[in-house]
N, C-alpha and C positions, 0 to 999 in steps of 0.2 A: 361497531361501525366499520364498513368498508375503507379500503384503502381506494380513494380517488386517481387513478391515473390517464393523463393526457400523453397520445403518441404523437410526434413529432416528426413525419419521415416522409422524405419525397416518393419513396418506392410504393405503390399501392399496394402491392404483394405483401412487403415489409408492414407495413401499417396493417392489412389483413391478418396478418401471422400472429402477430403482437396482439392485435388485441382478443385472435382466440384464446394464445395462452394467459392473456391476462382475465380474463372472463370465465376462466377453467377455474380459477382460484376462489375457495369461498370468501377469502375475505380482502377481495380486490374486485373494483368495477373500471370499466373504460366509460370516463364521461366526455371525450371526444377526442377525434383523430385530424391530424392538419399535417398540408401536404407542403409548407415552408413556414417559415417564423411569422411572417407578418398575418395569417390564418391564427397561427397558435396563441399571439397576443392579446388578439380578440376573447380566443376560447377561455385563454388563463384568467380573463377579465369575467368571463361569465360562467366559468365551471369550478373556479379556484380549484386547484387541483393539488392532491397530497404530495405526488412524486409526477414529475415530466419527465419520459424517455427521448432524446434528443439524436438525431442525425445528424454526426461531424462534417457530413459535405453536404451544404443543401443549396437550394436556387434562393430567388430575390434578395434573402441575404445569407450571407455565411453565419455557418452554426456557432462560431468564435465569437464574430461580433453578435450573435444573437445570447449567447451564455452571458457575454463579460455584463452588456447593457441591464440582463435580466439578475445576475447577482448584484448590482447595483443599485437597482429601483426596486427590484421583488423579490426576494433573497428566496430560494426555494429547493427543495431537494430534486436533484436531477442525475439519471442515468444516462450515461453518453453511448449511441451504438455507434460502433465502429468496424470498418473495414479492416484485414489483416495483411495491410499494404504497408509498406515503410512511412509513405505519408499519414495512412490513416492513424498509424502509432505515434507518430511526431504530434498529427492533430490530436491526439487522445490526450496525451502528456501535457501541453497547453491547458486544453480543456479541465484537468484536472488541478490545473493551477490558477484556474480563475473562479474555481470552486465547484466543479459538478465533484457528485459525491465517491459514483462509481463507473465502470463504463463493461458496455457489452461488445460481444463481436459478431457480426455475420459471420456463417459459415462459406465457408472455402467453394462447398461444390454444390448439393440442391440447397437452395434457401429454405425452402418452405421444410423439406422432413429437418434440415440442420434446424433449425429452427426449433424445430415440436422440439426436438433431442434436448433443447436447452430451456425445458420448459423449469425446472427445479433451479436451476441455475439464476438465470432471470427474475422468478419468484421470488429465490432468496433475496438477489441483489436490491428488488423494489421493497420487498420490507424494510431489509435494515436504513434502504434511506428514505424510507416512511418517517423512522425513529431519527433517522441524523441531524445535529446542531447543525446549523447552519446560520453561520453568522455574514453581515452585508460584507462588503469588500470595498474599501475606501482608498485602495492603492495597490497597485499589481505587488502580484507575490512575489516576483525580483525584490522589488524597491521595500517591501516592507521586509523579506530575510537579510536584506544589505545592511538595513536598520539595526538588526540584533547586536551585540555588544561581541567585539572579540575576546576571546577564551583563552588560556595559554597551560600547556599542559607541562610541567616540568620535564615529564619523564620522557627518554629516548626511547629507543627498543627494548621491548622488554619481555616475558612473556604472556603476560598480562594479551587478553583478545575481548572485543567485544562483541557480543554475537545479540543479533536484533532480529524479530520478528514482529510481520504486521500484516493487516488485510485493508478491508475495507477505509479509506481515509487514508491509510499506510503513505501512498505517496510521497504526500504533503508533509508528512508528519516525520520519514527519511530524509527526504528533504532539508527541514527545518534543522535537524539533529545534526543532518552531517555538514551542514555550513559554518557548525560551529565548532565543528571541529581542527584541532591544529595541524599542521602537517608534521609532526611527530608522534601524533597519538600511535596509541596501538595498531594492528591489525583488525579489520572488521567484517564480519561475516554477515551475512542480510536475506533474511527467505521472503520476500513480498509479492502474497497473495496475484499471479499476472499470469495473463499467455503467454505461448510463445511467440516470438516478433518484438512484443512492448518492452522486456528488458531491455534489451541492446537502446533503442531509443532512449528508456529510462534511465541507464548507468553511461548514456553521451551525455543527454540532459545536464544527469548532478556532474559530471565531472567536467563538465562547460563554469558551474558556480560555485565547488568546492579547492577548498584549499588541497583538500588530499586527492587521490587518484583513485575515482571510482570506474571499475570495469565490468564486466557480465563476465561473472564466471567461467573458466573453460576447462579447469579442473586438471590435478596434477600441477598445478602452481605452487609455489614456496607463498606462503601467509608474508607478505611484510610491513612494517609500520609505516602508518601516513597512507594507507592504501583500504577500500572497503571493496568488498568482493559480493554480487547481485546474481542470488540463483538464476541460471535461466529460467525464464518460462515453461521450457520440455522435459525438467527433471527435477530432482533433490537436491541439493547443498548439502552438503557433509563436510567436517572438520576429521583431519585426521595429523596423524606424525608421521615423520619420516626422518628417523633418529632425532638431531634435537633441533629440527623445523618442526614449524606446523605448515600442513598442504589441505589443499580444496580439493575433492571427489564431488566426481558429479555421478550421479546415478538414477537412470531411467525406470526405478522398480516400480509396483504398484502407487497409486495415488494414497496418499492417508489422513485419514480424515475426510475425504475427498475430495483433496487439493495435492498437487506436483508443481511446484514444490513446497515442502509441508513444512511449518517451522517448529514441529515438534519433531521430526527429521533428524534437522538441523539443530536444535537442543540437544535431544538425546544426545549425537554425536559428541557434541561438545561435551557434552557430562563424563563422556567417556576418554575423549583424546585430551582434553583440559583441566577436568577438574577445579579446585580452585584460583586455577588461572583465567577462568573465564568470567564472564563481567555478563550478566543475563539484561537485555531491554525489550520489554512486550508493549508494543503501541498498539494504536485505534484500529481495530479489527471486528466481523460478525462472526458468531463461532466461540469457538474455544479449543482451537488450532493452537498448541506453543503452552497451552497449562501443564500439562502430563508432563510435557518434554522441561518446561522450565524447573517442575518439582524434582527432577531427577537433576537436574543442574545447582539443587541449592543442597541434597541429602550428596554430590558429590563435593559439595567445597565452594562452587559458583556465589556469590554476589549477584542478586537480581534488583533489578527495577522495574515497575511498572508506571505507565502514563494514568495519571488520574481521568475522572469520570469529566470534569468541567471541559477537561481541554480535549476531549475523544471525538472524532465525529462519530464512531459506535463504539461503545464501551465494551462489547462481548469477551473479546480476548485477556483483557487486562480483567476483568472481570472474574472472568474464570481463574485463571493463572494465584489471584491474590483468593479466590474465595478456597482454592486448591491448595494456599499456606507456601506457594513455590515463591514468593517476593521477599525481600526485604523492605526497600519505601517503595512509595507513590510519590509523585507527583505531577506536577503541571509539563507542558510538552516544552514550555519555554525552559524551565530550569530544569528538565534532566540532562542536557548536555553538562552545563557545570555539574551536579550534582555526581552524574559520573567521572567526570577527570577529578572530582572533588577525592573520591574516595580512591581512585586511582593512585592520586600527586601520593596517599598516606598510603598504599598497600601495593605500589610499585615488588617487583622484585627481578631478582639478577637479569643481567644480558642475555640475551640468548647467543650461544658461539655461534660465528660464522665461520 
């Protein structure tokens, strides 16, 4: 059975584009295209459609209020395109917090060949939130992470690090984790699945709602505690040393796996500059991005975690990673934050000299 998709987008070009490369696909159709939300309500009503691709800036009504209304009444998997503007990035990160699953970007210079270019790209992204939970949303994501219970982690500085990778759902899912975190935790390293431009937006965001200080990496920084460190969009994350610091590299090399930056990258290094002082977590991702690199993390000494299958909105990465033997536990997205300072507060070890 086809994958059902409805496009969304005021551009007629854009909606053109869209729905050659979705029609390219054997196992995607386009059962209709609308040129603002109050068209697409209609259509959703008479084509029910698997995945909706969505336009963050649209006419009659904005594409915000058109997502927040629609995960509310019609909960539904959606891809958000977006512009590679500093607003389009702020709109996207919203967008991603009131439940669409993944988001796209127009290209920079010709639309139409940028475009074709991201035909695999696209593809992938409407499958996996073909497959994405998607649950309704009965209160803004502020209000229900304010909700969560606080956590208190005993340990100071230490050398203990925790390094996290994620894709698809990723977001929400760092998010969620690092709001519970205390502002003495360790040091945290973060490779999530994004362009260039969305980091910077992303690591203002959480560090607008986090206790600790989240930045975009810039690399050659000293790792400190109470601080999480957000690949850019344009490279790698890497974990390294610099006598008895640990410091962020950033590095432009090839894509791997076919993502920059790659959280198997970002494992590996850690396997390497850390060892047992690393703390592994693999969230909701498509792919299997971060397994390879995680099993090298656990044959060094690492403690891993993996997000279980209920709380994922794609399970692929977690997936891979535990079926790869690189985990220790699973579980829910709610409880791995304690779950990690759990076994932190018992396997703490010395200060690191300053």
């Amino acid at each position: 059975m086809k994958i059902k998709v409805l496009i969304v987008d005021d551009s007629a070009l854009i909606r053109s584009v869209m729905s050659e490369i979705i029609s390219s696909q054997p196992d995607m159709e386009v059962v209709g295209v609308a040129p603002d939300p109050l068209v697409a309500r209609e259509l959703i009503k008479q084509t029910n459609p698997d995945v909706l691709t969505l336009d963050v800036e649209m006419p009659k009504m904005d594409g915000l209020d058109f997502l927040e209304k629609l995960m509310r009444l019609r909960p539904m998997p959606v891809v958000m395109v977006s512009s590679l503007t500093e607003r389009g990035s702020e709109i996207t990160m919203r967008a991603l917090e009131l439940g669409a699953v993944d988001f796209v970007t127009k290209p920079k210079i010709s639309i139409q060949s940028g475009m074709r270019e991201y035909t695999d790209l696209i593809s992938d992204k409407i499958r996996a939130a073909s497959k994405a939970r998607i649950k309704p949303r009965t209160v803004s994501a502020d209000k229900a992470a304010g909700a969560l219970p606080a956590l208190r982690n005993p340990l100071t500085s230490s050398e203990k690090l925790i390094i996290i990778g994620a894709s698809t759902g990723g977001t929400e899912a760092i998010r969620e984790f690092l709001m519970q975190m205390p502002s003495d935790c360790p040091g945290i390293l973060i490779a999530q699945h994004m362009p260039e431009g969305f980091t910077t937006s992303f690591a203002r965001r959480l560090d607008t709602l986090c206790k600790i200080s989240v930045r975009e990496a810039a690399g050659d920084e000293r790792v400190l505690p109470g601080h999480a460190y957000i690949a850019p969009g344009h490279s790698h994350l890497l974990l390294a040393r610099s006598g008895a610091n640990y410091i962020t590299r950033i590095e432009q090399t090839d894509p791997v796996n076919r993502h920059r930056p790659s959280v198997d990258v970002l494992f590996r290094s850690a396997a390497q500059a850390a060892g047992k002082n690393a703390v592994g977590v693999i969230l909701t991702g498509m792919g299997k991005d971060g397994a390879a690199g995680m099993l090298e993390m656990k044959t060094a000494g690492a403690y891993n975690f993996a997000q279980d299958e209920a709380s994922c909105v794609v399970f692929g990465m977690p997936r891979e990673a535990i079926a790869m033997g690189g985990t220790h536990e699973v579980g829910a997205l709610s409880a791995l934050p304690g779950m990690v300072l759990g076994y932190l507060a018992t396997h703490g070890s010395r200060a690191l000299r300053v």
